[in-house]
PDB file as gemmi writes it, atoms N, CA and C in Angstrom:
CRYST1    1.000    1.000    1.000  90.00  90.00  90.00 P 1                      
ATOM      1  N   UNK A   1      96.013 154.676  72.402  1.00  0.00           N  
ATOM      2  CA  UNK A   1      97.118 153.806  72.773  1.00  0.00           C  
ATOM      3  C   UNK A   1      97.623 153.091  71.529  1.00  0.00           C  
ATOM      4  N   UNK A   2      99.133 152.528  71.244  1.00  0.00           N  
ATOM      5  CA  UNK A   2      99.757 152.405  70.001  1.00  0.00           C  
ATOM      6  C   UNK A   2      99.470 151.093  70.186  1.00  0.00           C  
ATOM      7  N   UNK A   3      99.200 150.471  69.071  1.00  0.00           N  
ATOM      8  CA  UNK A   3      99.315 148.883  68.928  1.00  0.00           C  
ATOM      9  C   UNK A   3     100.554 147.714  69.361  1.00  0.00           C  
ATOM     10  N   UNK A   4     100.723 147.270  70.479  1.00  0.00           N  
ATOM     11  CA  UNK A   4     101.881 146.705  70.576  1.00  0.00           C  
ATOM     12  C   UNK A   4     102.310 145.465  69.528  1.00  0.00           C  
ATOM     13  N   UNK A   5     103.492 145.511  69.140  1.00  0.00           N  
ATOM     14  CA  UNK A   5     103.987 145.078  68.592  1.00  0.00           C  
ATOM     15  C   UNK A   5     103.945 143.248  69.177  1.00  0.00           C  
ATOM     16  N   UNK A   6     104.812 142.422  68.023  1.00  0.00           N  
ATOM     17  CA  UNK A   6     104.690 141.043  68.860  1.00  0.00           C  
ATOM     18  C   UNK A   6     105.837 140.709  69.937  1.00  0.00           C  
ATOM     19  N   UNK A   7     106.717 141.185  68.776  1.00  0.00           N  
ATOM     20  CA  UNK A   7     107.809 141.422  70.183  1.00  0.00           C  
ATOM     21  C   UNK A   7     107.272 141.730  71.643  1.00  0.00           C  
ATOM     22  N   UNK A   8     106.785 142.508  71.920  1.00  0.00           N  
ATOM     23  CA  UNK A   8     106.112 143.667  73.003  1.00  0.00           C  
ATOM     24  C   UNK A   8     105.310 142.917  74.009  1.00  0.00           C  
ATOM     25  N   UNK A   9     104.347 141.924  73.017  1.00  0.00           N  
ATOM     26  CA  UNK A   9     103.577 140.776  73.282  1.00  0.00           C  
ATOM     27  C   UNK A   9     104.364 139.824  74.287  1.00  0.00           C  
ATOM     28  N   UNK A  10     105.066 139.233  73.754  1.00  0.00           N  
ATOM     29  CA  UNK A  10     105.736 138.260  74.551  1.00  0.00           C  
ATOM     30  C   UNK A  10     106.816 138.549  75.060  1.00  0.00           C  
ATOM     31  N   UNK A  11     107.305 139.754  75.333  1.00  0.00           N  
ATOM     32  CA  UNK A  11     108.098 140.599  76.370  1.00  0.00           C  
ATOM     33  C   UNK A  11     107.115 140.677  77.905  1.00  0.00           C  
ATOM     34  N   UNK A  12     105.424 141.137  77.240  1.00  0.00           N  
ATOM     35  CA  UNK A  12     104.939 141.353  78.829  1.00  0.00           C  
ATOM     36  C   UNK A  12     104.580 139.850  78.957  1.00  0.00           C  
ATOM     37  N   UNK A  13     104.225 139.146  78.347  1.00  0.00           N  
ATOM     38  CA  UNK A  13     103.571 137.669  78.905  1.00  0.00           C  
ATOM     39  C   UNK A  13     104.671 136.331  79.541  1.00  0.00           C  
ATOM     40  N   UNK A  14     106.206 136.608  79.195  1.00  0.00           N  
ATOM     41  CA  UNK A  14     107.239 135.761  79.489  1.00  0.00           C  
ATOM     42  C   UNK A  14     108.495 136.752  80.417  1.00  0.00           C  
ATOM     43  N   UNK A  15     108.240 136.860  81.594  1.00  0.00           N  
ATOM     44  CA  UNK A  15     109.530 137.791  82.462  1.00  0.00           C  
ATOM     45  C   UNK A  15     110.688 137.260  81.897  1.00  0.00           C  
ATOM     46  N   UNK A  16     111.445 135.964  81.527  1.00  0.00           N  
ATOM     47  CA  UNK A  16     112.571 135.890  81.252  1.00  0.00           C  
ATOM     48  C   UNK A  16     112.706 135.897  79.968  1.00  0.00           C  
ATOM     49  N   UNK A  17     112.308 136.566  79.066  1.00  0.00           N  
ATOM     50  CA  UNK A  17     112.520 136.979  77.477  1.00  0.00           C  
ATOM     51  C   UNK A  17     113.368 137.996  77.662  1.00  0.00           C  
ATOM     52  N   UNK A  18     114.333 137.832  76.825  1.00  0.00           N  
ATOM     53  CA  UNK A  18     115.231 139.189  76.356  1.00  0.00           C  
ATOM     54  C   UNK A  18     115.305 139.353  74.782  1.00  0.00           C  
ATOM     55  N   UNK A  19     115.116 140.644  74.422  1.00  0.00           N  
ATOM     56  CA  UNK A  19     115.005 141.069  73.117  1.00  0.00           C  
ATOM     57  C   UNK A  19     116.331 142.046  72.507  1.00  0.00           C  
ATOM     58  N   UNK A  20     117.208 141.238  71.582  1.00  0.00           N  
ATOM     59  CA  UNK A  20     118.028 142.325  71.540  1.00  0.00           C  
ATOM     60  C   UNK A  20     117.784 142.748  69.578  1.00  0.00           C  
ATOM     61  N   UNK A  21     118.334 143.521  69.021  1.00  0.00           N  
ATOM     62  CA  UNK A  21     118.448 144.469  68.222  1.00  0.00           C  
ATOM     63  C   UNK A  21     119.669 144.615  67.514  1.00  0.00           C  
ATOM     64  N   UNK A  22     120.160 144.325  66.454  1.00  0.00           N  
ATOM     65  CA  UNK A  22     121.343 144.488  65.485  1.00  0.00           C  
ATOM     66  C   UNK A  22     122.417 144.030  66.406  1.00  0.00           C  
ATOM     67  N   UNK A  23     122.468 142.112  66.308  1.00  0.00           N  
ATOM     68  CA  UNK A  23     123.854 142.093  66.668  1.00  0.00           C  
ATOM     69  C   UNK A  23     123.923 140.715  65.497  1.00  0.00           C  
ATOM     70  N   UNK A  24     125.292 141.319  65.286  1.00  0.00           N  
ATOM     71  CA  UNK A  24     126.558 140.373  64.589  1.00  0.00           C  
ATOM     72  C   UNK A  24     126.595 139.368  64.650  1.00  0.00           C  
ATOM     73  N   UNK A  25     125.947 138.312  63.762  1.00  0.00           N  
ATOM     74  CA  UNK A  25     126.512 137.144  63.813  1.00  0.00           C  
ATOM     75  C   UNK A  25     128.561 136.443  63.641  1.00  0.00           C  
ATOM     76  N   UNK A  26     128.842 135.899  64.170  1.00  0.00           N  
ATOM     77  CA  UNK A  26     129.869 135.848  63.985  1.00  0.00           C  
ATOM     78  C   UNK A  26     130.427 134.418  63.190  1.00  0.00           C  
ATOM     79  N   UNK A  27     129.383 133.485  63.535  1.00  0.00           N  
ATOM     80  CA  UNK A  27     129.576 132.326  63.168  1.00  0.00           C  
ATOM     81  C   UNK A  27     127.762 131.436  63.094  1.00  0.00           C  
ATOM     82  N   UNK A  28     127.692 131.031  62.040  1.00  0.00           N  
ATOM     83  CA  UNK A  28     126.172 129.998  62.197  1.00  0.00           C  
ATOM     84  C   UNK A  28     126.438 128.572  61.613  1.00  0.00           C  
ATOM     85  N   UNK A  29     126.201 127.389  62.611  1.00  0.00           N  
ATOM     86  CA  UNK A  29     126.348 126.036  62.074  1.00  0.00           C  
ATOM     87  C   UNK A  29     125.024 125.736  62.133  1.00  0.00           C  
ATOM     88  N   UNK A  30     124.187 125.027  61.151  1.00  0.00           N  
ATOM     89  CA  UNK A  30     123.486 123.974  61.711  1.00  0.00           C  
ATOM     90  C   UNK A  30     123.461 122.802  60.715  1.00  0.00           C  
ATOM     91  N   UNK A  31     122.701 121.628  61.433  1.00  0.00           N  
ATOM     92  CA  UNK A  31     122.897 120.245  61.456  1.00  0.00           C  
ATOM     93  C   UNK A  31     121.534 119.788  60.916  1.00  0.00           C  
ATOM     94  N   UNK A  32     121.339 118.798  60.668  1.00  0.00           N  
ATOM     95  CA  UNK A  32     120.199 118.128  60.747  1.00  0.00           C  
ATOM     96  C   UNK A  32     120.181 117.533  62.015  1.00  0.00           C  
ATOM     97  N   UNK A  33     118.948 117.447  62.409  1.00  0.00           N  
ATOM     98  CA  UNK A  33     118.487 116.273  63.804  1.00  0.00           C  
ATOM     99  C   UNK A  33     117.262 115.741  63.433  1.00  0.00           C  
ATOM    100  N   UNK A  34     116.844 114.407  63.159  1.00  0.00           N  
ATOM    101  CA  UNK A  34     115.731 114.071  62.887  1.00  0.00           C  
ATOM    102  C   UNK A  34     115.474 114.476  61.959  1.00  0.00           C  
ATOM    103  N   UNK A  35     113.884 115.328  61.981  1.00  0.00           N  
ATOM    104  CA  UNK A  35     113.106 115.711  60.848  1.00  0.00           C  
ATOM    105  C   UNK A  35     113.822 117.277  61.148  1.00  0.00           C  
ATOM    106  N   UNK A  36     114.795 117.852  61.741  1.00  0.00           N  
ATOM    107  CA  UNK A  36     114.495 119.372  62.384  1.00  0.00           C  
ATOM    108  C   UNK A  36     116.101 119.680  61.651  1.00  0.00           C  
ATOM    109  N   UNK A  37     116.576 120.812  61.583  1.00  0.00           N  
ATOM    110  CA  UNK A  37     117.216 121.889  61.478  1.00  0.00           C  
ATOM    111  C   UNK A  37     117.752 122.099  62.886  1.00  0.00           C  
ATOM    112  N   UNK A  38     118.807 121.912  63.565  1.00  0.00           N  
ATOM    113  CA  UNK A  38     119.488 122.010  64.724  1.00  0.00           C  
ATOM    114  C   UNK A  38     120.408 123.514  64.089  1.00  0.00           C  
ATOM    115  N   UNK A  39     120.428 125.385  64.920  1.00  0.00           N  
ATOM    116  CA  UNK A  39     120.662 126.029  64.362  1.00  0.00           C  
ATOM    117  C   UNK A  39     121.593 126.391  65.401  1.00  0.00           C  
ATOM    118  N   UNK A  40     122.802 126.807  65.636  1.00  0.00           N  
ATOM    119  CA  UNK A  40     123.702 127.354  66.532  1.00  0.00           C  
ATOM    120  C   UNK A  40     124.738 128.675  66.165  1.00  0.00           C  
ATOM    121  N   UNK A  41     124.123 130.184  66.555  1.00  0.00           N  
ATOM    122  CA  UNK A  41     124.707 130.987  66.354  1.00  0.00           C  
ATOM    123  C   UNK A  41     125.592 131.153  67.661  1.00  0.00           C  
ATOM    124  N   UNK A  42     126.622 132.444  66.999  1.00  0.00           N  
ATOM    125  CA  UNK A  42     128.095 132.884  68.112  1.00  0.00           C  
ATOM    126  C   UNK A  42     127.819 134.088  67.577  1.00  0.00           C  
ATOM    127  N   UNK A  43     127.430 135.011  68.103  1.00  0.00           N  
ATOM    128  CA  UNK A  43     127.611 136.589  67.965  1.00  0.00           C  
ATOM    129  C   UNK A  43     128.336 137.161  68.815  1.00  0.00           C  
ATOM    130  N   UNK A  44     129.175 138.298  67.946  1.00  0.00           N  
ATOM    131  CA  UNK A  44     129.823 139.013  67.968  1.00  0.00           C  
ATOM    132  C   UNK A  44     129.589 139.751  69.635  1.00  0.00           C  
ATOM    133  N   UNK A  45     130.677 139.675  70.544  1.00  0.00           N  
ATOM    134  CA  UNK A  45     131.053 139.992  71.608  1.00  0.00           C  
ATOM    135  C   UNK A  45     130.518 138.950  72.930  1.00  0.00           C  
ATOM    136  N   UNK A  46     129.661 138.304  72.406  1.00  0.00           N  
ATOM    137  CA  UNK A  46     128.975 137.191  73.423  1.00  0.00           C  
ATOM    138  C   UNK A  46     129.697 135.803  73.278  1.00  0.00           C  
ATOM    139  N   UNK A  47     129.752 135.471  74.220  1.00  0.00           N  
ATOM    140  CA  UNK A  47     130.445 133.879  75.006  1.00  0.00           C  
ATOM    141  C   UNK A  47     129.823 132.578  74.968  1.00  0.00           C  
ATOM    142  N   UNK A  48     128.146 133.133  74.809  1.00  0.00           N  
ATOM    143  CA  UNK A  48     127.570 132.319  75.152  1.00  0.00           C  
ATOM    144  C   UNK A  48     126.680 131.761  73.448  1.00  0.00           C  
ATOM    145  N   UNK A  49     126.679 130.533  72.853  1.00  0.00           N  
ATOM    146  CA  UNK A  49     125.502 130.343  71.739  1.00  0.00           C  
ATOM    147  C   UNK A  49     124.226 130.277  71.848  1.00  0.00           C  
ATOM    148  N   UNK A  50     123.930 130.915  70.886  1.00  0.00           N  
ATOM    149  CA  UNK A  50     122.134 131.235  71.011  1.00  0.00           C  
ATOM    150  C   UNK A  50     121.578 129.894  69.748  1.00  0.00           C  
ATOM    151  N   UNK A  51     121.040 129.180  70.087  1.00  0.00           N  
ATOM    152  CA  UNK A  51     119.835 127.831  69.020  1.00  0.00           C  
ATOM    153  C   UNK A  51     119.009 127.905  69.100  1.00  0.00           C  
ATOM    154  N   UNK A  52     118.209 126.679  67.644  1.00  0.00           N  
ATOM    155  CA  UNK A  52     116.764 127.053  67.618  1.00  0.00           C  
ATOM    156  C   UNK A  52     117.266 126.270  66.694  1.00  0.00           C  
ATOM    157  N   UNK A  53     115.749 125.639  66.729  1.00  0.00           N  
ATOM    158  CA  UNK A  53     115.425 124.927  65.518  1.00  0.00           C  
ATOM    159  C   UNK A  53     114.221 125.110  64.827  1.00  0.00           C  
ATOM    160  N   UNK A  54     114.719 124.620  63.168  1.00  0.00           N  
ATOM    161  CA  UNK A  54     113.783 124.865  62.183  1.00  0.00           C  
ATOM    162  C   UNK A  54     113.286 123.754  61.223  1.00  0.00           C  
ATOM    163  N   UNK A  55     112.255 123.528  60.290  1.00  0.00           N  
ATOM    164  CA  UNK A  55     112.060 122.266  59.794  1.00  0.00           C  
ATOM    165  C   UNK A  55     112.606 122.150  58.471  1.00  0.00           C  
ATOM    166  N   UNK A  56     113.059 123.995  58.283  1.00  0.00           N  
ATOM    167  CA  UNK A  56     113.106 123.773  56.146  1.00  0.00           C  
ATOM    168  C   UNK A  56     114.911 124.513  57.148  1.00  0.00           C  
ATOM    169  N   UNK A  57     116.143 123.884  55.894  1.00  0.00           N  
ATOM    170  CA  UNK A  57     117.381 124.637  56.087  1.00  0.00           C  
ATOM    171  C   UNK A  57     117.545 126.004  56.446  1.00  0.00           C  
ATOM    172  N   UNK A  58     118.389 126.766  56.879  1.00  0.00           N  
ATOM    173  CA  UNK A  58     118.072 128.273  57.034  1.00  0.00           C  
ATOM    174  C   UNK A  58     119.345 128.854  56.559  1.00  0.00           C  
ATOM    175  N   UNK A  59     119.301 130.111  55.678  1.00  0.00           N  
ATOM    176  CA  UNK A  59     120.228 130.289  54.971  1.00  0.00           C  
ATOM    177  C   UNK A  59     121.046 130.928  55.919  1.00  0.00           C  
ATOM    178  N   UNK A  60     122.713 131.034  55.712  1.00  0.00           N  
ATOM    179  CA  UNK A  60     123.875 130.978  55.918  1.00  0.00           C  
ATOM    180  C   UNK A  60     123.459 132.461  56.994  1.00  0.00           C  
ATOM    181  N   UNK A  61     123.760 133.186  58.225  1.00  0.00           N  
ATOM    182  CA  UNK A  61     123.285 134.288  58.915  1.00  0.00           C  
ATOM    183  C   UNK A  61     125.069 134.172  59.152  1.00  0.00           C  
ATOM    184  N   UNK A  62     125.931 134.067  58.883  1.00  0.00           N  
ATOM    185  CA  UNK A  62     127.204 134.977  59.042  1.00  0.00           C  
ATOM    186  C   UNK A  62     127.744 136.061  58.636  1.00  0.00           C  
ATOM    187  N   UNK A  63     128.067 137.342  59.456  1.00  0.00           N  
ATOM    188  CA  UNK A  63     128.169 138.261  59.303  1.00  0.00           C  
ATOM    189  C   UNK A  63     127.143 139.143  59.307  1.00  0.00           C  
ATOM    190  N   UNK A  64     125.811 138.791  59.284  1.00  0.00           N  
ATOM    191  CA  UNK A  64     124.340 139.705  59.471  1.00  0.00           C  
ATOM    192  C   UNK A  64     123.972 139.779  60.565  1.00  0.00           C  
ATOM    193  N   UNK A  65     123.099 140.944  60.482  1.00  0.00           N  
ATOM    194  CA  UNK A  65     122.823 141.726  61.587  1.00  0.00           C  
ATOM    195  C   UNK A  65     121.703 141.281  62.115  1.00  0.00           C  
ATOM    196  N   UNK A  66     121.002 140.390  63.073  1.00  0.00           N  
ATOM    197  CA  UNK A  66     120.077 139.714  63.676  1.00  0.00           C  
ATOM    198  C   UNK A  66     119.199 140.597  64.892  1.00  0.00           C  
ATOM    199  N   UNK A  67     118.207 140.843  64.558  1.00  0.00           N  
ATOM    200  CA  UNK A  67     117.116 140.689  66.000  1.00  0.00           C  
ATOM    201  C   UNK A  67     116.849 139.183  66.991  1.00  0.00           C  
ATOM    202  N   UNK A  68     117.173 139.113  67.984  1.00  0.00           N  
ATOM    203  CA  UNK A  68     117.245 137.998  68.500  1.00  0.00           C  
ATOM    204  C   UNK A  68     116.372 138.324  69.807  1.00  0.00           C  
ATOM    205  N   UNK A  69     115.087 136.966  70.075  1.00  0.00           N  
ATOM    206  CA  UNK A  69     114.117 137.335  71.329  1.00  0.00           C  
ATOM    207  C   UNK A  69     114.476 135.977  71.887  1.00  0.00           C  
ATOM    208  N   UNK A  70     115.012 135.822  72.817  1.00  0.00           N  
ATOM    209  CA  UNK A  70     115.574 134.172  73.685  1.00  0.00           C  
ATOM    210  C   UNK A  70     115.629 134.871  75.037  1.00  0.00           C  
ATOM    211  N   UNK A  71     115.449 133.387  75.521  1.00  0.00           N  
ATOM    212  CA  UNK A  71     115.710 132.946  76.992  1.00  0.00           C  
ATOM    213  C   UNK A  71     116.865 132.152  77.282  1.00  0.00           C  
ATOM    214  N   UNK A  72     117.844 132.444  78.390  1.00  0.00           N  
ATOM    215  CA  UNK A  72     118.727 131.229  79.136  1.00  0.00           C  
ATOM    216  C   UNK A  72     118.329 130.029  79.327  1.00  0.00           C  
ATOM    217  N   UNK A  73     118.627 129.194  78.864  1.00  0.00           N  
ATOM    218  CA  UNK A  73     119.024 127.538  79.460  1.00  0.00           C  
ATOM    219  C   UNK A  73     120.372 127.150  79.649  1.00  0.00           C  
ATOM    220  N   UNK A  74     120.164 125.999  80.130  1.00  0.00           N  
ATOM    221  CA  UNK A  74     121.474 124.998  80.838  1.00  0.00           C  
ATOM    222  C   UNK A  74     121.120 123.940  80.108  1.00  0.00           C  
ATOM    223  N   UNK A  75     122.190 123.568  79.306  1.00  0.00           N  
ATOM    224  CA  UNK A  75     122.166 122.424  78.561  1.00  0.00           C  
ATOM    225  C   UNK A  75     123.348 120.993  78.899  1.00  0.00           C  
ATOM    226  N   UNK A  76     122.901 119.854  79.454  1.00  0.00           N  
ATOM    227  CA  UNK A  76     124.165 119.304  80.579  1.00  0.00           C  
ATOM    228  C   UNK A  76     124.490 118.427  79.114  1.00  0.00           C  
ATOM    229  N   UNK A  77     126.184 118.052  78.985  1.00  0.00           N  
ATOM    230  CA  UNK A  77     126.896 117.502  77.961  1.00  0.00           C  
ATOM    231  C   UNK A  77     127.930 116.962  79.016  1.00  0.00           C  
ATOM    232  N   UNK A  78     127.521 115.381  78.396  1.00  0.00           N  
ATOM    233  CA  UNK A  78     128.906 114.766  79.289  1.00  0.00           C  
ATOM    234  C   UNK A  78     128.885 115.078  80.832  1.00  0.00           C  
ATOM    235  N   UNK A  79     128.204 115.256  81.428  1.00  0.00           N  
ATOM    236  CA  UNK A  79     128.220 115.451  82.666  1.00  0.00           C  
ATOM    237  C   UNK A  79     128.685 116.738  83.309  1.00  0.00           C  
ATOM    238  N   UNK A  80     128.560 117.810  82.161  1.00  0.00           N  
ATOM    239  CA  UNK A  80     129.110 119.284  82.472  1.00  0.00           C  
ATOM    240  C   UNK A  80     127.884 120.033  82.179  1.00  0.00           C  
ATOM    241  N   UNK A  81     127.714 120.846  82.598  1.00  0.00           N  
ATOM    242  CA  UNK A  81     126.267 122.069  82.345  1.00  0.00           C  
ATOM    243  C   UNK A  81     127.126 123.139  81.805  1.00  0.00           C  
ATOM    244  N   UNK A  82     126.373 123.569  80.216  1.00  0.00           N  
ATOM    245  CA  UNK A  82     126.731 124.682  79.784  1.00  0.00           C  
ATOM    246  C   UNK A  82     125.498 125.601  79.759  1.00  0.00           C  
ATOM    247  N   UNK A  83     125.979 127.218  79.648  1.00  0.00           N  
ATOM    248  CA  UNK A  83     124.871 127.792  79.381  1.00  0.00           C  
ATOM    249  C   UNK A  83     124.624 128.102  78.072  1.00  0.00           C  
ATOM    250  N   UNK A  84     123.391 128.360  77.851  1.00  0.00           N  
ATOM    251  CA  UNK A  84     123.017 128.600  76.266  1.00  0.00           C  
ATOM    252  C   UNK A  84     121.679 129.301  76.106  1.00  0.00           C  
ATOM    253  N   UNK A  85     121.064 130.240  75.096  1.00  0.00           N  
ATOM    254  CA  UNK A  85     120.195 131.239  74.813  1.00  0.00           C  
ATOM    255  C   UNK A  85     119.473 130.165  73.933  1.00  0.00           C  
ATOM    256  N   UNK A  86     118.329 129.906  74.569  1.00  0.00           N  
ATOM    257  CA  UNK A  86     117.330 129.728  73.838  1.00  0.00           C  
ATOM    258  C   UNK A  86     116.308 130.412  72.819  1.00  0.00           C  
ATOM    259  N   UNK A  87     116.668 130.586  71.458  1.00  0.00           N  
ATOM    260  CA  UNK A  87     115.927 131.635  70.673  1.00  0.00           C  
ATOM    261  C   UNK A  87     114.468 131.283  70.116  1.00  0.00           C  
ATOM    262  N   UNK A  88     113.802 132.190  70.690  1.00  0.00           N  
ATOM    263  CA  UNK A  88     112.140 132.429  70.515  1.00  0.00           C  
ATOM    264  C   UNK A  88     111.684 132.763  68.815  1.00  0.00           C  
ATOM    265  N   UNK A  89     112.289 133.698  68.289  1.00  0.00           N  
ATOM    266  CA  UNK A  89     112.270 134.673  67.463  1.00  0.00           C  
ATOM    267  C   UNK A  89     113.815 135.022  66.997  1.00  0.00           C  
ATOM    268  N   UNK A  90     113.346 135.319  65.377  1.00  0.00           N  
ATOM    269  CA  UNK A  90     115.087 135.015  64.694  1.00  0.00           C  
ATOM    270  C   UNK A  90     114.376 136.530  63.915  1.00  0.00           C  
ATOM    271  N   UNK A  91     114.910 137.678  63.385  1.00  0.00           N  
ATOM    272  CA  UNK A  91     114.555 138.273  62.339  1.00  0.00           C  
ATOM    273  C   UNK A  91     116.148 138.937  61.888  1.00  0.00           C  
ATOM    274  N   UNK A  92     115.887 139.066  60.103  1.00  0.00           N  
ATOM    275  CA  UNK A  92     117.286 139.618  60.111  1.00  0.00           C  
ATOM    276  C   UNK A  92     117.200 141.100  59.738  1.00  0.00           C  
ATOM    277  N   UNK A  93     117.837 141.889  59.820  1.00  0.00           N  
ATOM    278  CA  UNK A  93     117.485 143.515  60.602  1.00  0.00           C  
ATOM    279  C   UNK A  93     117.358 143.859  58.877  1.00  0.00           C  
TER     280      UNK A  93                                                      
END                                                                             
C-alpha cells in the first residue's frame, strides 16, 4: 500500500476539506492584525475569498499558481453574513 500523502491525511480525517490544484491567483492583500499576517486571496474564476493567517509577511502570490486545502465559513460584517474559504494549507505549485 502507497504512503498517503498529507494532503490525503486530512482529506480522510476532516469530511469538509476541499483540496484543489493549480488555480490562479488573481489578487492577494494582506494586513497586519495583532501579532498575525491577515492573508486574503481572489482566484481566478471564483466569487468567493479564500484567508489565512500567518506570523512572518508572505510574499506577493499574484498571478501564481496555488494548491489550496480549505473549508467554508460564514463570516458576519455589519450585520450581513458573507461566505468565505477557510485555508488549511497554502503550497505554490
Amino acid at each position: 500500500m502507497a504512503k498517503k500523502s498529507d494532503v490525503e491525511k486530512l482529506l480522510d480525517k476532516h469530511d469538509n476539506l476541499t483540496h484543489s490544484e493549480d488555480m490562479k491567483v488573481a489578487s492577494h492583500v494582506q494586513r497586519k492584525d495583532d501579532d498575525w499576517f491577515a492573508n486574503t486571496l481572489m482566484i481566478e474564476g471564483v466569487e468567493v475569498p479564500f484567508k489565512f493567517r500567518r506570523r512572518k509577511e508572505y510574499k506577493n502570490l499574484t498571478g501564481s499558481l496555488v494548491n489550496l486545502t480549505y473549508y467554508p465559513i460564514t463570516e458576519e460584517v455589519a450585520g450581513m453574513e458573507f461566505e468565505a474559504m477557510k485555508v488549511v494549507r497554502i503550497k505554490v505549485s
